[in-house]
FIKOLZA-1660 file (N, C-alpha, C; in steps of 0.1 Angstrom, whole numbers, plus 5000, padded with zeros to 4 digits):
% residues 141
   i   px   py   pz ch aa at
   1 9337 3374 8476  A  X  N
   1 9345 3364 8470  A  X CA
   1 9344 3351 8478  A  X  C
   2 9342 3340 8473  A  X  N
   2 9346 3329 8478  A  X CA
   2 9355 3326 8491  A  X  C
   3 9352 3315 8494  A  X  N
   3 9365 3311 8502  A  X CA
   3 9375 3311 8497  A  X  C
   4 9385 3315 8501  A  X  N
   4 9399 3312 8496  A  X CA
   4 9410 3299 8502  A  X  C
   5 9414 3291 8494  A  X  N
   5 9417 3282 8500  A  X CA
   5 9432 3278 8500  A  X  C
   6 9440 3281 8509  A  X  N
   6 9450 3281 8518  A  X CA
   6 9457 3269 8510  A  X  C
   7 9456 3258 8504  A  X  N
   7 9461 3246 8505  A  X CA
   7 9452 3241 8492  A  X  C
   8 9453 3248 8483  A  X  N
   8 9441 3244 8470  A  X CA
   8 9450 3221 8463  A  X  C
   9 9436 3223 8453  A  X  N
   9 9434 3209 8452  A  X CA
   9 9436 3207 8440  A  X  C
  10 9434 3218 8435  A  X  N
  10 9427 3215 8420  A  X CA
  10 9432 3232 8413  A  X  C
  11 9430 3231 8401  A  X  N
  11 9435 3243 8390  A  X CA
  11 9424 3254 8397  A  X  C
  12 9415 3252 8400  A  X  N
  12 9402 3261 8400  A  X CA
  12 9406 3267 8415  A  X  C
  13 9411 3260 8425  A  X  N
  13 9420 3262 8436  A  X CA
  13 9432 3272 8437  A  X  C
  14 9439 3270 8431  A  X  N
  14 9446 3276 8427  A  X CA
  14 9448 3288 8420  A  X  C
  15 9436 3287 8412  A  X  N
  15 9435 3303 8405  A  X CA
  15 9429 3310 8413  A  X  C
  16 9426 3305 8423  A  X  N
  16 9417 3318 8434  A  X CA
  16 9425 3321 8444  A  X  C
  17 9437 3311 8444  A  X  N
  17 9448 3314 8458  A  X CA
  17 9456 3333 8445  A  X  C
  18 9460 3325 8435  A  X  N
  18 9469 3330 8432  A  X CA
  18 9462 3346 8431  A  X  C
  19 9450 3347 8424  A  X  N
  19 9445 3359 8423  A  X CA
  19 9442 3367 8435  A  X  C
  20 9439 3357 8445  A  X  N
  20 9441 3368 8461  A  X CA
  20 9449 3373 8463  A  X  C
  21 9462 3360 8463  A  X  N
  21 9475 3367 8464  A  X CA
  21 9480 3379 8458  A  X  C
  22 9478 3376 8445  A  X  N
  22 9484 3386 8434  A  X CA
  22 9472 3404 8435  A  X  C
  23 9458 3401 8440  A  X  N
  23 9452 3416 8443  A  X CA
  23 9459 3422 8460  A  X  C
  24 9453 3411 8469  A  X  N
  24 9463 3418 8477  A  X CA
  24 9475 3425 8480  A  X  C
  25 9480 3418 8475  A  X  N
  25 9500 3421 8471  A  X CA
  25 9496 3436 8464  A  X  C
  26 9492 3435 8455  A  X  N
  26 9488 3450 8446  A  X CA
  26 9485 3462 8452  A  X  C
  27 9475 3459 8463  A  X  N
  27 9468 3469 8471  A  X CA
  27 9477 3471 8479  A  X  C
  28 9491 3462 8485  A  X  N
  28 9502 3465 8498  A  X CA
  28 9507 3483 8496  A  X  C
  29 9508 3491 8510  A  X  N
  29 9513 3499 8506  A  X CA
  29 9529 3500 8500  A  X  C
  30 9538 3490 8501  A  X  N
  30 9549 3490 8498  A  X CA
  30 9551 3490 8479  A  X  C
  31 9539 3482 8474  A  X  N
  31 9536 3477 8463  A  X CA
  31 9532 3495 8450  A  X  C
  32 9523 3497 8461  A  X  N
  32 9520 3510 8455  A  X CA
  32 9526 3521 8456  A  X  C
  33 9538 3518 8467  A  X  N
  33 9548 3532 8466  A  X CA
  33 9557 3525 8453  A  X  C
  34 9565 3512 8452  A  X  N
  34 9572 3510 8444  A  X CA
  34 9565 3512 8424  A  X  C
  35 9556 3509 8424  A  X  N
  35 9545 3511 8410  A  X CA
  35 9546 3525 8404  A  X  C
  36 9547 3537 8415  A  X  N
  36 9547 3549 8413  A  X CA
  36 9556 3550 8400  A  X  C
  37 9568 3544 8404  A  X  N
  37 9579 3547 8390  A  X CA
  37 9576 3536 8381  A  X  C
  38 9576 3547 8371  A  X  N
  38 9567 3542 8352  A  X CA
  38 9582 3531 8351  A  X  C
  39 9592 3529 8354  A  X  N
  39 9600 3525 8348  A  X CA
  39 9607 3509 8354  A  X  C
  40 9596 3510 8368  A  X  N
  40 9597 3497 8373  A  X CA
  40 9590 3492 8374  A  X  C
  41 9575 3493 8367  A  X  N
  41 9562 3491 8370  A  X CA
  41 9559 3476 8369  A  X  C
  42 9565 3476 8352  A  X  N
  42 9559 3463 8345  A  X CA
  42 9566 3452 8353  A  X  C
  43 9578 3456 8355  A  X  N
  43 9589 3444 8363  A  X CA
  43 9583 3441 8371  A  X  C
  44 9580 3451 8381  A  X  N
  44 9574 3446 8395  A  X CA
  44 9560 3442 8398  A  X  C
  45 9549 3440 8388  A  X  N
  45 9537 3439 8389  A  X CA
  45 9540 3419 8385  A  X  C
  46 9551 3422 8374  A  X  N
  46 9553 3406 8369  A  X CA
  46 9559 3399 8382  A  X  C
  47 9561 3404 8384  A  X  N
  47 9572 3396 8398  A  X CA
  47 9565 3392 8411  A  X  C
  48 9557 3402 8412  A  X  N
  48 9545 3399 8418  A  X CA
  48 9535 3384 8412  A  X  C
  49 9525 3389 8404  A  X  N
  49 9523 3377 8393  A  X CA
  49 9532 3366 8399  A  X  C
  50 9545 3367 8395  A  X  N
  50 9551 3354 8395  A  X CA
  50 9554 3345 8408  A  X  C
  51 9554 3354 8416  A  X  N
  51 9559 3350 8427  A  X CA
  51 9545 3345 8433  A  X  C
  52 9532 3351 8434  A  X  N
  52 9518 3345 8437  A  X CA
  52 9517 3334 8431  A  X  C
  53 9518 3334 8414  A  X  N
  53 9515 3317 8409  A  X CA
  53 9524 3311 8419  A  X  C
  54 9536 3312 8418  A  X  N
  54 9546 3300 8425  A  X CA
  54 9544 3298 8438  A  X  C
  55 9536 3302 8445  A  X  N
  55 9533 3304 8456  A  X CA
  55 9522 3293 8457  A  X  C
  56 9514 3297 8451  A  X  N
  56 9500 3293 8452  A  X CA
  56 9500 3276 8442  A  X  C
  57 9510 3276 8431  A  X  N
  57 9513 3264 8429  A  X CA
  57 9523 3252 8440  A  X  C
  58 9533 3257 8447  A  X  N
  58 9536 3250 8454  A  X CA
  58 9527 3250 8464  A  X  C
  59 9518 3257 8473  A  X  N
  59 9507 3253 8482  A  X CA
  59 9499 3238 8480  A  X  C
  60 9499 3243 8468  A  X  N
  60 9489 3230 8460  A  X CA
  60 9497 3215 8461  A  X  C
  61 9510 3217 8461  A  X  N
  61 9523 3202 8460  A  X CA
  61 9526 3203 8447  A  X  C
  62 9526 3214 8437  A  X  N
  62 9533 3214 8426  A  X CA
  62 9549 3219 8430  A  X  C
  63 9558 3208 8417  A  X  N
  63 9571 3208 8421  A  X CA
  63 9575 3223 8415  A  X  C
  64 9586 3224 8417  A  X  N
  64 9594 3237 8410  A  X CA
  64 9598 3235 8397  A  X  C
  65 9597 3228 8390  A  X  N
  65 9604 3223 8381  A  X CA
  65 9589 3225 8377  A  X  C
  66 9584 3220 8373  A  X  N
  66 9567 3221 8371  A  X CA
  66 9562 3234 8369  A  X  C
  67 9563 3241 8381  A  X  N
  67 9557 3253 8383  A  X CA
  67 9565 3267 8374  A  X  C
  68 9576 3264 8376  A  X  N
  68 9587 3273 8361  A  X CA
  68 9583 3267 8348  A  X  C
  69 9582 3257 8348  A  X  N
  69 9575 3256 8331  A  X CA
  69 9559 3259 8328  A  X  C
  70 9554 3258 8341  A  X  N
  70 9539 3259 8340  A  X CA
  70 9540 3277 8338  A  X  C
  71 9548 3287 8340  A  X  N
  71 9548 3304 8339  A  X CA
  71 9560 3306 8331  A  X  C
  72 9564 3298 8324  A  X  N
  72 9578 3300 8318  A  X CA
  72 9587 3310 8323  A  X  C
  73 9593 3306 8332  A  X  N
  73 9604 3312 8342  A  X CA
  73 9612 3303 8347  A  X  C
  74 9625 3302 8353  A  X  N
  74 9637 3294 8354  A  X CA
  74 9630 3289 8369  A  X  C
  75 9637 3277 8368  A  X  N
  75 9635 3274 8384  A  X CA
  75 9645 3281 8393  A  X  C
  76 9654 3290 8390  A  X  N
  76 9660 3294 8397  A  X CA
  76 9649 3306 8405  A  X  C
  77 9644 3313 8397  A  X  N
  77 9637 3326 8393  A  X CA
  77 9623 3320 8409  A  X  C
  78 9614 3307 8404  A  X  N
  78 9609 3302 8414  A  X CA
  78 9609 3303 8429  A  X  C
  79 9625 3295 8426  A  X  N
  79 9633 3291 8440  A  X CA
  79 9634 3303 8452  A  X  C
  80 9636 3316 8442  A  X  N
  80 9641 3328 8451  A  X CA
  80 9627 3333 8451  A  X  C
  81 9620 3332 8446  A  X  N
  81 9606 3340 8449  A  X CA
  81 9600 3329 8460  A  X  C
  82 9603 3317 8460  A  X  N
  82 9595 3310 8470  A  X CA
  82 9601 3310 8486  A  X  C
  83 9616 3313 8486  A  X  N
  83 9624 3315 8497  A  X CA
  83 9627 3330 8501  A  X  C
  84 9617 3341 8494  A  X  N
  84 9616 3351 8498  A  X CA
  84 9628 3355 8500  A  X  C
  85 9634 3353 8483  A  X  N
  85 9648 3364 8481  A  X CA
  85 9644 3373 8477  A  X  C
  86 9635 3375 8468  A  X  N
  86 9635 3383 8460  A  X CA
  86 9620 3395 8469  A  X  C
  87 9621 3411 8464  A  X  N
  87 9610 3418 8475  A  X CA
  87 9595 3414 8470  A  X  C
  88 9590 3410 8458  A  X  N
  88 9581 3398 8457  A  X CA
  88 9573 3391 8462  A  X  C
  89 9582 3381 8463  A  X  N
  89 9584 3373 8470  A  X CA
  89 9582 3375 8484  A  X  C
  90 9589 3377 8490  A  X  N
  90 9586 3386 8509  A  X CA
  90 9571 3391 8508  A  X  C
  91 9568 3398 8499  A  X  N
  91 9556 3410 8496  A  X CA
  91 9547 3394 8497  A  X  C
  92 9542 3387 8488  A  X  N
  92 9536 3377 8487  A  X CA
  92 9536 3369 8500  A  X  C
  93 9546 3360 8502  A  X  N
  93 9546 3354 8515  A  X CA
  93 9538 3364 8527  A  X  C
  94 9545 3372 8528  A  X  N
  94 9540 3384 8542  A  X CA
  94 9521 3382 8538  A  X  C
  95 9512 3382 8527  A  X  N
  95 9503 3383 8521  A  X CA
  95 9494 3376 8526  A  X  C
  96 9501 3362 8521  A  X  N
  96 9496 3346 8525  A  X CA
  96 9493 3348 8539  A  X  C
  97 9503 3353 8540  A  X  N
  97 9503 3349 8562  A  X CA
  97 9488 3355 8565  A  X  C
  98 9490 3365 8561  A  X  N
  98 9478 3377 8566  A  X CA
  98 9467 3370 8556  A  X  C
  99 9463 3363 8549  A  X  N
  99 9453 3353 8541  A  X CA
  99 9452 3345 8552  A  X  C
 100 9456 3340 8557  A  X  N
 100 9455 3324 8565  A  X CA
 100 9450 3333 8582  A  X  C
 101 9452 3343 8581  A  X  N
 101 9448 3346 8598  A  X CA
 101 9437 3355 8596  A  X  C
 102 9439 3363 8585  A  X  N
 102 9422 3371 8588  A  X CA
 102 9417 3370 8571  A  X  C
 103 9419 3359 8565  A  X  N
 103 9406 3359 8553  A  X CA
 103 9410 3370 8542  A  X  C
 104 9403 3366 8534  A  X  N
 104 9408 3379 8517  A  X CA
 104 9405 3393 8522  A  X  C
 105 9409 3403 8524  A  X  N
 105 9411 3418 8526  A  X CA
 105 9416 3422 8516  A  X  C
 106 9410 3436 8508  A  X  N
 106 9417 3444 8507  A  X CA
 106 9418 3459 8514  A  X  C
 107 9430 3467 8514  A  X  N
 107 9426 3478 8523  A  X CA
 107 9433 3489 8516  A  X  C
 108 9427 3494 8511  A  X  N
 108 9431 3508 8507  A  X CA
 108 9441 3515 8515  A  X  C
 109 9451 3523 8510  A  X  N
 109 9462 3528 8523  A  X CA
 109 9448 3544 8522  A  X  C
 110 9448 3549 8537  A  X  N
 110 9440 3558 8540  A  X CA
 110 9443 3573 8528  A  X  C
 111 9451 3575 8524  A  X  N
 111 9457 3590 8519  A  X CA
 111 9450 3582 8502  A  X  C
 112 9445 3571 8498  A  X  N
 112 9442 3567 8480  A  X CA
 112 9423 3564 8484  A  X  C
 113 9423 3557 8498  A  X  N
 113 9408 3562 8504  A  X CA
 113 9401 3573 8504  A  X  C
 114 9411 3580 8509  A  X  N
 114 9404 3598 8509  A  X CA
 114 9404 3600 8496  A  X  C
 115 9414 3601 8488  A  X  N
 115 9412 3607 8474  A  X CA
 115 9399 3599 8464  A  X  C
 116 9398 3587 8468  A  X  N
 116 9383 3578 8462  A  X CA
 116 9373 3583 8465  A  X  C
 117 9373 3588 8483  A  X  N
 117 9361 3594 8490  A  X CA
 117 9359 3606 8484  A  X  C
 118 9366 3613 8481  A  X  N
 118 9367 3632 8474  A  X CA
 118 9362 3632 8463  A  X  C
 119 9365 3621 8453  A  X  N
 119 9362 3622 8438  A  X CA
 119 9345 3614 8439  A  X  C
 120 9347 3609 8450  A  X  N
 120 9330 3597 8447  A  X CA
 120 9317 3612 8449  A  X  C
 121 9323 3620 8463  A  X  N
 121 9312 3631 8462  A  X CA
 121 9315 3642 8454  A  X  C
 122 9325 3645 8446  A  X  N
 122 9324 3654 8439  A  X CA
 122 9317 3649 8424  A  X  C
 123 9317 3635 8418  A  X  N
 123 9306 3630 8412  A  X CA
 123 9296 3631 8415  A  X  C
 124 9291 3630 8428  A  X  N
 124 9278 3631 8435  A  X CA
 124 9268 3643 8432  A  X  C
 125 9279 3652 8437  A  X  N
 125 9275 3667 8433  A  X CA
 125 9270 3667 8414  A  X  C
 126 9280 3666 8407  A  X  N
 126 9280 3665 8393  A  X CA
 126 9268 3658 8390  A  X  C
 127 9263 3646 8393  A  X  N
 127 9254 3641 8390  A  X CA
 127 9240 3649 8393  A  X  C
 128 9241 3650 8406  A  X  N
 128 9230 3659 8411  A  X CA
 128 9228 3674 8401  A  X  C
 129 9240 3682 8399  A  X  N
 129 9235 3694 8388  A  X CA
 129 9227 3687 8376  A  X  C
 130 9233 3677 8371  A  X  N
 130 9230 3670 8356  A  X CA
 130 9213 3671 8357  A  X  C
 131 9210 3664 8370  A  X  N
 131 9199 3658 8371  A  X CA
 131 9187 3677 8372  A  X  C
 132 9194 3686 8381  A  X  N
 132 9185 3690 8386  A  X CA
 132 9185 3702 8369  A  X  C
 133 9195 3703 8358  A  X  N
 133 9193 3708 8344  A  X CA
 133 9184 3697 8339  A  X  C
 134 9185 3685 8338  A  X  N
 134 9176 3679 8329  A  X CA
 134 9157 3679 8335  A  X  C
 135 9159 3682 8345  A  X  N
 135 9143 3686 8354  A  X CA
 135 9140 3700 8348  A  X  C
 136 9150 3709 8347  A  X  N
 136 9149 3722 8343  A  X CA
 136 9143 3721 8327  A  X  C
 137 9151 3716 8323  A  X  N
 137 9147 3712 8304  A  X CA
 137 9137 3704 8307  A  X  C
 138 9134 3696 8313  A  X  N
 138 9118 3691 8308  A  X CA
 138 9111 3702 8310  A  X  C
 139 9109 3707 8317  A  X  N
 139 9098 3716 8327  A  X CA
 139 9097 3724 8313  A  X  C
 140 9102 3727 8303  A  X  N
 140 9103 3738 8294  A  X CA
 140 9095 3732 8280  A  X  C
 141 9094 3719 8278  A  X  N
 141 9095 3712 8269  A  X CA
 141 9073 3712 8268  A  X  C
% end
């Protein structure tokens, strides 16, 4: 990915802050323990979303008043996601910080690594039978 830029200029700026924000934040292990429950998901993925635009719009010098009409949300809604009322909000900020000192990361929590690592070779495997039946059927053919 690109540079990501801390203090964007421009819309194009900004959609790259906000989408770092908004994957990072995603990948947080706090993010993905709260996601687990089906019934807070949509809330908290939006909140997230919201709180990265507002984030990454005020970086930019966009006002509050601006930035709630620009995602249609209250400026109240803004305010607390940008003063890290809301756990969002915190989640995001905490994000940025860790953007501005070591660059776009994402990092898998180790226990959703391993389970990626387990399914990658047991495709591996899978692939390899496929491959070594379809050598078998030619050879017949």
């Amino acid at each position: 990915m690109a540079e990501i830029p801390l203090k964007p200029t421009g819309r194009e700026e900004i959609r790259k802050l906000e989408s770092a924000l908004l994957v990072m934040s995603l990948f947080d292990k706090e993010t993905l323990e709260a996601i687990k429950d089906p019934a807070t998901r949509v809330t908290w993925v939006d909140s997230l979303y919201t709180a990265a635009a507002a984030l990454a719009r005020e970086r930019a010098g966009i006002s509050t008043s601006k930035i709630a009409e620009e995602l249609g949300v209250t400026e109240a809604t803004i305010r607390r996601h940008l003063k890290g009322e809301t756990k969002a909000g915190q989640l995001v900020k905490k994000v940025y910080d860790k953007l501005s000192k070591e660059g776009f990361k994402v990092e898998l929590p180790t226990e959703l690594a391993e389970e990626c690592t387990k399914q990658i070779t047991e495709l591996k495997d899978k692939i390899e039978k496929v491959k070594k039946m379809l050598t078998e059927i030619q050879s017949w053919l």
